[in-house]
C-alpha positions as CSV (number, residue, x, y, z in Angstrom):
1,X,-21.9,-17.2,18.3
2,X,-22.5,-15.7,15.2
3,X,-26.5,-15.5,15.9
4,X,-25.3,-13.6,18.9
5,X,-23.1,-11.1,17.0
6,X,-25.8,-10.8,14.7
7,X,-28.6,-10.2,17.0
8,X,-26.1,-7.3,18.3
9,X,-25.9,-5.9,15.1
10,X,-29.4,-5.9,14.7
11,X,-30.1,-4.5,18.0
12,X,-27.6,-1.6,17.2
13,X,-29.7,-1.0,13.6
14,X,-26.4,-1.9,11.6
15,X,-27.0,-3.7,8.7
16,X,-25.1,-7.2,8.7
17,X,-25.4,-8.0,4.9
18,X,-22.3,-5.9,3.6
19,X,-21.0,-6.6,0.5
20,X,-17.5,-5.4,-0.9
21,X,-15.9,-5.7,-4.2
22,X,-12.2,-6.1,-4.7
23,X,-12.0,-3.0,-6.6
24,X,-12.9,-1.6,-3.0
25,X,-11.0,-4.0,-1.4
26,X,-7.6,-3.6,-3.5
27,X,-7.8,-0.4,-5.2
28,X,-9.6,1.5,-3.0
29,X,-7.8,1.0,-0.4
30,X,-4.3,1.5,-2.2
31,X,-5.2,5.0,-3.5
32,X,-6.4,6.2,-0.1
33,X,-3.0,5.4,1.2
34,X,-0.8,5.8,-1.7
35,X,-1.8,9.1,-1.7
36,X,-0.9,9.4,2.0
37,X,2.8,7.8,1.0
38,X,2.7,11.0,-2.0
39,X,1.7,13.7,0.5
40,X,4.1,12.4,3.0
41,X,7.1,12.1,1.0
42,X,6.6,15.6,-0.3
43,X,6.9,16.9,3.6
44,X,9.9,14.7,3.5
45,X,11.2,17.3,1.1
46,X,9.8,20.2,2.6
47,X,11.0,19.5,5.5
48,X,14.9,18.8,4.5
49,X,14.2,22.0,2.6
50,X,13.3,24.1,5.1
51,X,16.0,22.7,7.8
52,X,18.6,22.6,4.9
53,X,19.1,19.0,4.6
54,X,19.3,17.0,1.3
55,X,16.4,14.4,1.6
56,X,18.6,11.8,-0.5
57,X,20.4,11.6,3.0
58,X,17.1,10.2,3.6
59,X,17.0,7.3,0.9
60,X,18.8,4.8,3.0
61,X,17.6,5.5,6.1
62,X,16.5,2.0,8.2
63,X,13.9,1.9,11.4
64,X,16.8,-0.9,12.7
65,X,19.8,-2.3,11.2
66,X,17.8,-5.7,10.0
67,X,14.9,-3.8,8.6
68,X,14.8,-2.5,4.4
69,X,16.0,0.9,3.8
70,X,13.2,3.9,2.8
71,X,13.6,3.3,-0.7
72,X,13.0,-0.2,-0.2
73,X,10.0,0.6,2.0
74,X,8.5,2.7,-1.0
75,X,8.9,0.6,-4.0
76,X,7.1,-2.2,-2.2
77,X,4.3,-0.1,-1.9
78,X,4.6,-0.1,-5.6
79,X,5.1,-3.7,-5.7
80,X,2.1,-4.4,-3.4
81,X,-0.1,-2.2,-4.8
82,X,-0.3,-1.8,-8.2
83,X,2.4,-4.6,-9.1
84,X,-0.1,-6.7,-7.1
85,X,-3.1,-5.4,-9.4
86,X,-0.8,-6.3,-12.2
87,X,0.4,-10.3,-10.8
88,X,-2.9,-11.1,-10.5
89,X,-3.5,-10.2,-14.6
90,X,-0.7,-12.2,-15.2
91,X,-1.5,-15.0,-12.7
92,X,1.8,-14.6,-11.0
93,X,3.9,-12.6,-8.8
94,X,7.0,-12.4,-6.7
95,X,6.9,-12.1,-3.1
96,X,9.4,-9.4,-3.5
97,X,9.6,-6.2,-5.6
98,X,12.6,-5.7,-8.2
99,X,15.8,-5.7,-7.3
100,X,16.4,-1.8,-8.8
101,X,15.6,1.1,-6.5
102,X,16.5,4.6,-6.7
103,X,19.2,5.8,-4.9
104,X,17.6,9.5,-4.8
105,X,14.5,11.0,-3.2
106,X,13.0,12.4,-6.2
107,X,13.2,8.6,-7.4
108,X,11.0,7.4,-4.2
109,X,8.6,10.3,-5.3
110,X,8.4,9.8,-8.6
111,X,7.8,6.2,-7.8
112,X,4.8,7.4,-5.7
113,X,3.7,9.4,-8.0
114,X,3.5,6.6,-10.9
115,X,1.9,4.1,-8.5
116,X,-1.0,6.4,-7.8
117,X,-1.5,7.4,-11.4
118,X,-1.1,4.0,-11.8
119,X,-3.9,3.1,-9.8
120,X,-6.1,5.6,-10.6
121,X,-6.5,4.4,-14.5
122,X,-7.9,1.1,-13.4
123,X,-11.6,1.0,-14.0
124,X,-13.7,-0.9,-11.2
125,X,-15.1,-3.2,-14.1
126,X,-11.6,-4.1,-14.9
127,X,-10.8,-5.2,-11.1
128,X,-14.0,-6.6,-10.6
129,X,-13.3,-8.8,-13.7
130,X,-10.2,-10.8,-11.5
131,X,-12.5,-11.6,-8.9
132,X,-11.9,-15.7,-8.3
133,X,-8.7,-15.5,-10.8
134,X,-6.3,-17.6,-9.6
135,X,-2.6,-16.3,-8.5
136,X,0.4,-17.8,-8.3
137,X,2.7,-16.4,-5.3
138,X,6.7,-16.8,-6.0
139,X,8.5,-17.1,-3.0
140,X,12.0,-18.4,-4.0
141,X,11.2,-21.8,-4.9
142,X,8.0,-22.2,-3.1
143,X,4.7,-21.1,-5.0
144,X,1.7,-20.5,-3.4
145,X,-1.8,-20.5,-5.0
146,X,-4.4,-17.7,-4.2
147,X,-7.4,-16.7,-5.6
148,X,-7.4,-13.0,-6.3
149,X,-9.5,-12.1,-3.6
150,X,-7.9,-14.1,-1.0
151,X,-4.1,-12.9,-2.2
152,X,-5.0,-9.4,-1.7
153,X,-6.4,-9.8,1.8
154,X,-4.3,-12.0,3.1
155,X,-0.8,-11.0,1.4
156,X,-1.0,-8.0,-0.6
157,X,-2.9,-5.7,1.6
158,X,-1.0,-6.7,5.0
159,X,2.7,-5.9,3.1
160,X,1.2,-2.6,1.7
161,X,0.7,-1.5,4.8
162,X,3.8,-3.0,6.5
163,X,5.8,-1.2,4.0
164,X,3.4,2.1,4.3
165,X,3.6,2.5,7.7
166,X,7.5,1.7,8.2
167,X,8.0,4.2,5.4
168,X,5.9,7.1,7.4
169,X,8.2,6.0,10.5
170,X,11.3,6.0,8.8
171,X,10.2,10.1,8.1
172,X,9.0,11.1,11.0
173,X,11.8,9.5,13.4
174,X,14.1,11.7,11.2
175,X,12.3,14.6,12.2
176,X,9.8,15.0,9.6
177,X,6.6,16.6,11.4
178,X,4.1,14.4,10.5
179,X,0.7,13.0,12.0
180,X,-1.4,10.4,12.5
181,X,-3.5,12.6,9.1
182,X,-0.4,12.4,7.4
183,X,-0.5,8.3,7.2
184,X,-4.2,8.4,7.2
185,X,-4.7,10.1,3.2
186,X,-8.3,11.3,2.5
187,X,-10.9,9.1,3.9
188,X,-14.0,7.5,2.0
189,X,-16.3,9.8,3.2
190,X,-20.1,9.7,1.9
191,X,-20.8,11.7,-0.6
């Protein structure tokens, strides 16, 4: 099968020798959509603004009964992000962010804010030197060992997102106007 897939690929003229780092793979990624989260948020405030709500009525807002609030949803973008970024210099991490949230919408935004900031001082030399570093995942009293690369893909990236996208839905079933644009962030055009 795979000489079939990359006889395809051939065929097509794509290249089948891709390489990606985990800069790419981690912080790449989590800036494209952190900045999403930031310029979603802020419509989050617009929007209360402009219909004369106060957006901390937003705060604990839930998609169902049994899911995290909004302010839950936003610091585990933190937590999967850059806290991830951060577990994996340490060589350990907890499955779940810090108990303390904000309890006010300038908090999630601030929060947002940070992260991406956050994100944007890492240098790729500095990622790329925790490629193969080993992580220790705390989950209660299991722990799970990753290597770096493997954690993000196959943890950290798939909560980010999870917590991302509920976020977004948690806004725009309020009433928020928001788009598919709005979740997407600014896309890794060529330059």
């Amino acid at each position: 099968m795979p000489e079939i897939n990359a006889k395809i690929l051939s065929i097509l003229g794509a290249k089948t020798d891709m390489a990606t780092s985990l800069y790419d793979l981690s912080v790449g990624c989590f800036l494209q959509t952190v900045g999403a989260v930031v310029g979603f948020l802020e419509r989050g405030r617009v929007h209360c603004e402009e219909v004369g709500t106060d957006p901390d009525e937003l705060v604990e807002v839930r998609l169902f009964p049994d899911m995290a609030p909004l302010r839950f949803q936003i610091v585990a973008v933190a937590h999967h992000s850059i806290g991830a970024i951060e577990g994996i210099e340490r060589g350990s991490i907890n499955s779940r962010p810090a108990a303390h949230q904000p309890r006010d919408y300038a908090g999630l935004q601030k929060i947002a804010t940070n992260t991406e900031a956050a994100l944007q001082a890492l240098t790729p030399a500095a990622v790329h030197a925790l490629d193969g570093k080993e992580v220790a995942l705390q989950s209660g009293e299991r722990t799970i060992p990753f290597t770096a690369g493997n954690f993000v893909l196959s943890f950290s990236l798939p909560n980010f997102h999870f917590h991302s996208t509920t976020a977004y839905d948690i806004l725009r079933v309020q009433g928020v106007p928001l788009g598919k644009r709005n979740y997407l962030g600014r896309l890794l055009t060529k330059a």
